[in-house]
N, C-alpha and C positions, 0 to 999 in steps of 0.2 A: 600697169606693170611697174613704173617710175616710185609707186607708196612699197609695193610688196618688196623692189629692190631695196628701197631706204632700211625697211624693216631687218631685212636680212643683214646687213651693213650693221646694221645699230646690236643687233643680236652678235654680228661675228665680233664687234667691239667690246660688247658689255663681255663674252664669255674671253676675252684679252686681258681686260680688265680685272676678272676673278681670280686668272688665275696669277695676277702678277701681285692679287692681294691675296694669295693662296687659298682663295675660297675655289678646291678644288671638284669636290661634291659639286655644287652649284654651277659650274663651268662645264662639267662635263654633262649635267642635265640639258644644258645648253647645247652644247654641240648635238646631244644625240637626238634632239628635236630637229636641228638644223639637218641631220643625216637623213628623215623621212621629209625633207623639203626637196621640191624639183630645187637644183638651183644651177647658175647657168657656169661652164667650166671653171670661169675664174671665179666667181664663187666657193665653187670645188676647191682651189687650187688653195682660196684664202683660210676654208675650213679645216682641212689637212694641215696648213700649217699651223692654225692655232690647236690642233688635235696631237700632232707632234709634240709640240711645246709641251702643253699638259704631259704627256707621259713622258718626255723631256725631266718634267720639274717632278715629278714623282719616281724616278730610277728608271722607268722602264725603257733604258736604255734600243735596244734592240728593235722593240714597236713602233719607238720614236722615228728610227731611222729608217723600215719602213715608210712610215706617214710621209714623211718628208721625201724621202726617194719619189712617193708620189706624186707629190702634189709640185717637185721640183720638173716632172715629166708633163706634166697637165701645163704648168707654165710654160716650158719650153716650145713644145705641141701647139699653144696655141700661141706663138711668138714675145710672151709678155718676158724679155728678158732683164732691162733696166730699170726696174722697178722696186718699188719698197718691198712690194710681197716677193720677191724673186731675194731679194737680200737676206730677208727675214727667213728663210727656208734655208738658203746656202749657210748663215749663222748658225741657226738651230743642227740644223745636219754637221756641222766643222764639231758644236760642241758635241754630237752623241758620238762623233770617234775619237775623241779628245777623251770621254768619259771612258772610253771601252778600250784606251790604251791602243788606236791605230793613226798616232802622228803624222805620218806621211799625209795621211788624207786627210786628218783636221787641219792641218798646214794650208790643203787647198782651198778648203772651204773658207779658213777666217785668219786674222793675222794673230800671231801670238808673241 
């Protein structure tokens, strides 16, 4: 269980990595491998936000925030609140209402 975990870890990175080298094709082949993976919540919770991000970085404003609405409720649900993945989801989510013109609530998510 401990190799198959690593694996998936090293996948949600390498597709982090693509996309922040805009290798966007390539990132999303990735994720949608990892979507026909059992994987365990927080898993879930790390894939959604790098699935966010990607349509984050590509406009699709609206999807993004979906994703993110998601994966911010998978966190929650299963208590992971102070955490990197928990920061990186509330960022991501501050900027798709920053991008769609609803300041009040990117206000809450990120500082500006």
């Amino acid at each position: 269980k401990n190799v198959e975990e690593f694996k998936i870890a090293l996948q949600l990175k390498k597709a982090e990595a693509l996309i922040l080298s805009q290798e966007y094709n390539k990132a999303e082949s990735i994720i949608n491998t990892l979507k026909a993976t059992r994987l365990s919540l927080q898993e879930d919770a790390e894939l959604k936000i790098i699935e966010g991000s990607l349509q984050l970085y590509q406009g699709k404003n609206d999807q993004a925030q979906e994703t993110l609405l998601e994966a911010e409720k998978l966190l929650q649900r299963e208590g992971i609140l102070n955490t990197l993945s928990m920061a990186k989801a509330l960022n991501y989510l501050g900027l798709t209402y920053f991008n769609t013109g609803k300041q009040a609530q990117a206000e809450e998510h990120i500082l500006l």
